[in-house]
VEXPA-129875 format. One record per residue (C-alpha): residue number from 1; residue in three letters; x, y, z. Coordinates in steps of 0.5 Angstrom, whole numbers. Layout:
N
{rec NUM, "ALA", {X, Y, Z}} ...
This chain:
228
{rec 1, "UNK", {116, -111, 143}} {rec 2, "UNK", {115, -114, 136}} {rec 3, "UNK", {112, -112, 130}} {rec 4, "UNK", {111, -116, 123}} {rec 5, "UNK", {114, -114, 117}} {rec 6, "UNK", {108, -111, 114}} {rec 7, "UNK", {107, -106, 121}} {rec 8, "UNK", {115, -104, 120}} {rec 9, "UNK", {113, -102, 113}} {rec 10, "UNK", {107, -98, 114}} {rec 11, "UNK", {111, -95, 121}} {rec 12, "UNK", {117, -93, 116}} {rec 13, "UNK", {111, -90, 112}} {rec 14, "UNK", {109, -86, 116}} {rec 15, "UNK", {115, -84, 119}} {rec 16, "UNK", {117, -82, 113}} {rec 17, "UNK", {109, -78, 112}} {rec 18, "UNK", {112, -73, 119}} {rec 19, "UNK", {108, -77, 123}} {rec 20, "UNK", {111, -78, 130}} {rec 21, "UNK", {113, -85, 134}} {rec 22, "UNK", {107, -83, 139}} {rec 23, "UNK", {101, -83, 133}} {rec 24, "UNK", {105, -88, 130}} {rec 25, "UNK", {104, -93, 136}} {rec 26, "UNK", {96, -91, 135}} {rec 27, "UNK", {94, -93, 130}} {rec 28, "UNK", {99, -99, 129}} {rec 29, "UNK", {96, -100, 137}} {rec 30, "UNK", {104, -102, 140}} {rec 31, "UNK", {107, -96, 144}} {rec 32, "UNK", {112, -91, 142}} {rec 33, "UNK", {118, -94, 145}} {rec 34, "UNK", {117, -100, 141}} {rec 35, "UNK", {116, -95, 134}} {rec 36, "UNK", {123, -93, 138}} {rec 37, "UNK", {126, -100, 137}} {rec 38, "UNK", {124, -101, 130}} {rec 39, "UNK", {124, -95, 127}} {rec 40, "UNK", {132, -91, 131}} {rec 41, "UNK", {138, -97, 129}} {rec 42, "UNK", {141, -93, 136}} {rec 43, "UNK", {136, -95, 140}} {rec 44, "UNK", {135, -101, 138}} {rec 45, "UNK", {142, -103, 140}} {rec 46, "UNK", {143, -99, 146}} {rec 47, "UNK", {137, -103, 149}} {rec 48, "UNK", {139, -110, 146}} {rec 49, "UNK", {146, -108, 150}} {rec 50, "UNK", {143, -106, 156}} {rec 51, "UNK", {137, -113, 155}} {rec 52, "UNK", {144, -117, 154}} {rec 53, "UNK", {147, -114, 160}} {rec 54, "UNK", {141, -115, 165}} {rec 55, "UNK", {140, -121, 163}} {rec 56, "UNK", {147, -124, 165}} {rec 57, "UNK", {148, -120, 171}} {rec 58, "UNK", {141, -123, 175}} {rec 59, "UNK", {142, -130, 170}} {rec 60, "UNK", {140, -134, 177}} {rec 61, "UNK", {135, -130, 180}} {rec 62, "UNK", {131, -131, 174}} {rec 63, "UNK", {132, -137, 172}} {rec 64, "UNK", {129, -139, 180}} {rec 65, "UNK", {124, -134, 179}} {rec 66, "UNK", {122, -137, 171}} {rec 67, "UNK", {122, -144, 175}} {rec 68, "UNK", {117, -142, 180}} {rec 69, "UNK", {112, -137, 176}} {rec 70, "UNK", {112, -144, 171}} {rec 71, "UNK", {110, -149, 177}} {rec 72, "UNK", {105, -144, 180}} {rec 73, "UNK", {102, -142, 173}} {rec 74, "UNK", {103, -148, 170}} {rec 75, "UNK", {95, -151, 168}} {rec 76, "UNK", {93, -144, 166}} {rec 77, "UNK", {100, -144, 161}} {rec 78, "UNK", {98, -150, 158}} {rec 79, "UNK", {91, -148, 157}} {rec 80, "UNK", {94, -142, 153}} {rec 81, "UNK", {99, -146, 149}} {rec 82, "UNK", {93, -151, 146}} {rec 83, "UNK", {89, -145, 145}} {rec 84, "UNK", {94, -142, 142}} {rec 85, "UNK", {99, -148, 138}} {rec 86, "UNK", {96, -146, 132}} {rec 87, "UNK", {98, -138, 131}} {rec 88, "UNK", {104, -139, 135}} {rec 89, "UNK", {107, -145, 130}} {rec 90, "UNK", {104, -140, 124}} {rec 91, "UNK", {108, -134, 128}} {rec 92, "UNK", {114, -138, 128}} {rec 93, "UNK", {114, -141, 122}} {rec 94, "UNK", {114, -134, 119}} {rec 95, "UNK", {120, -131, 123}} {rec 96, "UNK", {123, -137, 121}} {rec 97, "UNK", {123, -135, 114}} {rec 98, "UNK", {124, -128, 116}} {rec 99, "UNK", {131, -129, 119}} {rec 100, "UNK", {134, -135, 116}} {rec 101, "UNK", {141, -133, 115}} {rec 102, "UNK", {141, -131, 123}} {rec 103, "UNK", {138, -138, 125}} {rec 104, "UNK", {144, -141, 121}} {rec 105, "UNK", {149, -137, 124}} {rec 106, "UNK", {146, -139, 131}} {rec 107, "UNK", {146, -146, 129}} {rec 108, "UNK", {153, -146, 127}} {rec 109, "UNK", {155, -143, 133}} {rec 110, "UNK", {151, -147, 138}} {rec 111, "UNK", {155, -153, 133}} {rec 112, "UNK", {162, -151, 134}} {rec 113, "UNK", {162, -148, 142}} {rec 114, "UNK", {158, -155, 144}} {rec 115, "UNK", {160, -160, 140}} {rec 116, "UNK", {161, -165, 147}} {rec 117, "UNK", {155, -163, 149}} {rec 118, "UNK", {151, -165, 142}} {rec 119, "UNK", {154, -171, 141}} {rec 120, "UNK", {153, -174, 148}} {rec 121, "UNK", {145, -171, 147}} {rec 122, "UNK", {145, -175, 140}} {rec 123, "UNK", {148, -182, 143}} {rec 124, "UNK", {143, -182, 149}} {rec 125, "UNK", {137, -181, 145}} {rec 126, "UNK", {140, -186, 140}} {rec 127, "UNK", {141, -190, 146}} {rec 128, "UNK", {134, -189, 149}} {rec 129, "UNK", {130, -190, 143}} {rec 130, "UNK", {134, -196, 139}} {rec 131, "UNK", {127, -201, 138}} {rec 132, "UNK", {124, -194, 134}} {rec 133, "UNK", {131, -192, 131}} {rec 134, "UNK", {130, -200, 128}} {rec 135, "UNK", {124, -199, 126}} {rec 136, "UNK", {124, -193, 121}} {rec 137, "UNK", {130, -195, 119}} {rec 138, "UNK", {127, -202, 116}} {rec 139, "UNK", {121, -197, 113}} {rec 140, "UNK", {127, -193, 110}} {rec 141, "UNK", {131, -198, 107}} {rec 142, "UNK", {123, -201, 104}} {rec 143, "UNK", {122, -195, 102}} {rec 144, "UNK", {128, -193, 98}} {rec 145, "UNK", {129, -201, 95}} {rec 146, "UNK", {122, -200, 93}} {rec 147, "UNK", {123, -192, 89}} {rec 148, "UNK", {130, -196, 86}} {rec 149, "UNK", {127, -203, 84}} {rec 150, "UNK", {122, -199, 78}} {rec 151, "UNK", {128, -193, 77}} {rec 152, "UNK", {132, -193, 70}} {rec 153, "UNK", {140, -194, 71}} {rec 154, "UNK", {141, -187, 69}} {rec 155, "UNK", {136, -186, 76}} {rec 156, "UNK", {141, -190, 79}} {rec 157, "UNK", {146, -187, 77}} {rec 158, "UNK", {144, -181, 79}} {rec 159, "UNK", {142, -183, 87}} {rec 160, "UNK", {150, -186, 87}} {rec 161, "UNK", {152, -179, 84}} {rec 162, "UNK", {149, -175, 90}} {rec 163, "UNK", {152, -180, 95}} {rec 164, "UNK", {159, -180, 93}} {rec 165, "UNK", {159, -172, 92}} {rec 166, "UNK", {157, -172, 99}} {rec 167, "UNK", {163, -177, 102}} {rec 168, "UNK", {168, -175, 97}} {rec 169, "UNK", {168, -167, 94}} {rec 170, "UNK", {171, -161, 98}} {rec 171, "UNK", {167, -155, 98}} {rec 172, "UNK", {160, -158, 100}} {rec 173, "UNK", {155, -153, 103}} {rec 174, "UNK", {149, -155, 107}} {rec 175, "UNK", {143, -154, 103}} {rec 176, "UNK", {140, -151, 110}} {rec 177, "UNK", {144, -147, 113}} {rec 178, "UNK", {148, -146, 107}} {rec 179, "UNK", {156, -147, 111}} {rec 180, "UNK", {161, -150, 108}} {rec 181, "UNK", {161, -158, 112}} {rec 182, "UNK", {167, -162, 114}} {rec 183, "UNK", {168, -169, 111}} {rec 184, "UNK", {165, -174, 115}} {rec 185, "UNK", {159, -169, 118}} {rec 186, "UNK", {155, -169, 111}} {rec 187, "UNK", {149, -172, 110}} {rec 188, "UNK", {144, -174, 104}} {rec 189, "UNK", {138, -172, 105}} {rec 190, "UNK", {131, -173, 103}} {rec 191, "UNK", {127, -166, 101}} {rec 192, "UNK", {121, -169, 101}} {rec 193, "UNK", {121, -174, 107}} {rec 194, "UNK", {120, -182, 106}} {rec 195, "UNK", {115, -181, 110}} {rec 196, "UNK", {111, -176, 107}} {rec 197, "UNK", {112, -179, 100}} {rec 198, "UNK", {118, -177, 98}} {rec 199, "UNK", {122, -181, 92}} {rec 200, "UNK", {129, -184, 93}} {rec 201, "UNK", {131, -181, 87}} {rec 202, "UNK", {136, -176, 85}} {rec 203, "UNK", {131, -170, 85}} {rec 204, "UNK", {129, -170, 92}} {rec 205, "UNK", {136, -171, 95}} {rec 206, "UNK", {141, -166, 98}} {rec 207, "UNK", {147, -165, 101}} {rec 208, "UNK", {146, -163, 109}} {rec 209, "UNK", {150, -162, 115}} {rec 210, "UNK", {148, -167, 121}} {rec 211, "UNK", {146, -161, 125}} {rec 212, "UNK", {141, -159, 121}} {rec 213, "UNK", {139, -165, 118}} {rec 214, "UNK", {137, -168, 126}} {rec 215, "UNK", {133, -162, 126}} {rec 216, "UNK", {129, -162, 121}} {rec 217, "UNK", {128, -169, 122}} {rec 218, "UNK", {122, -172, 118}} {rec 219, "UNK", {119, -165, 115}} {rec 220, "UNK", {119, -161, 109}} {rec 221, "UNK", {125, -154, 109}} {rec 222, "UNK", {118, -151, 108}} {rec 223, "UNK", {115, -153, 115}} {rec 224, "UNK", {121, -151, 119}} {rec 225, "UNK", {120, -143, 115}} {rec 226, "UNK", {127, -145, 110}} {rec 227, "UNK", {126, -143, 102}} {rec 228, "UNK", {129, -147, 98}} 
């Protein structure tokens, strides 16, 4: 039942033309209730009230009924999806960039009401992945020893500044996701990636929540659908 951007625009067009859901949903080649739900705020939320109701109620049934569809359907699901990566990843990126505020409000949630949950998961990980954490770790202390031996002082400088900002300032929002980040959760980190030619300079650096900074990981905000 979703459109692009640029379908809602030509449906509101249109709609605004006279015309009716039913040739709308022709020549856009969706179907009238989807003109509907994008078209009539009301609808919308009676049918994302009544999604979320169903979806609770039979929780268990579909979850087995999802397992099961997977495990018999699995070759052909595979195929699609390596098929397809690249349109879907395109897709995904650009919903990202169309509800970026949502995401964050999710993320924010999700952080606060299982924060057990997230710190067991990352020290698991940690746990499970100690040579490689080592190992990029030797590569990121080479890489920022490396910007820094040819930087000026006032580049220096200007590096230290950041990371103090971050250990010592109230008020500091995350540049992802654009909450306020408790003292002891924040994180510096690299725009451009180390990895991927990122300098160990002030310009590249900024103030992220754990949260979003274990997200993004080794990826430009671009990569992820965020405009910074």
């Amino acid at each position: 039942m979703t459109m692009s951007a640029e379908n809602v625009a030509r449906a509101q067009e249109m709609r605004v033309d006279g015309a009716t859901n039913v040739a709308i949903g022709e020549a856009l080649g969706v179907s009238e209730n989807t003109i509907r739900y994008h078209l009539n705020p009301k609808h919308r939320e009676k049918h994302m009230a009544y999604g979320s109701a169903y979806r609770e109620a039979h929780k268990e049934e579909r979850s087995i009924y999802n397992a099961s569809h997977y495990v018999a359907n699995y070759d052909r699901i595979a195929a699609y999806r390596d098929e397809n990566r690249e349109e879907k990843n395109a897709k995904q990126r650009a919903w990202n960039a169309e509800n970026k505020e949502k995401i964050a409000r999710n993320n924010a949630a999700y952080q606060a009401t299982h924060k057990e949950e997230v710190a067991a998961y990352n020290a698991a990980y940690r746990l499970d992945h100690i040579p490689e954490h080592n190992a990029r770790g030797a590569v990121r202390r080479a890489l920022k020893a490396g910007f820094l031996l040819g930087a000026t002082a006032a580049q220096k400088a200007a590096v230290v500044e950041i990371y103090r900002k971050a250990k010592e300032e109230p008020n500091i929002r995350c540049y992802l996701c654009g909450r306020v980040i408790p003292m002891g959760s924040r994180q510096v980190d690299h725009v451009m990636p180390l990895s991927k030619g990122g300098a160990h300079l002030s310009s590249n650096l900024e103030i992220a929540c754990a949260h979003c900074n274990l997200s993004k990981n080794a990826k430009h905000p671009n990569e992820l659908g965020i405009l910074i």
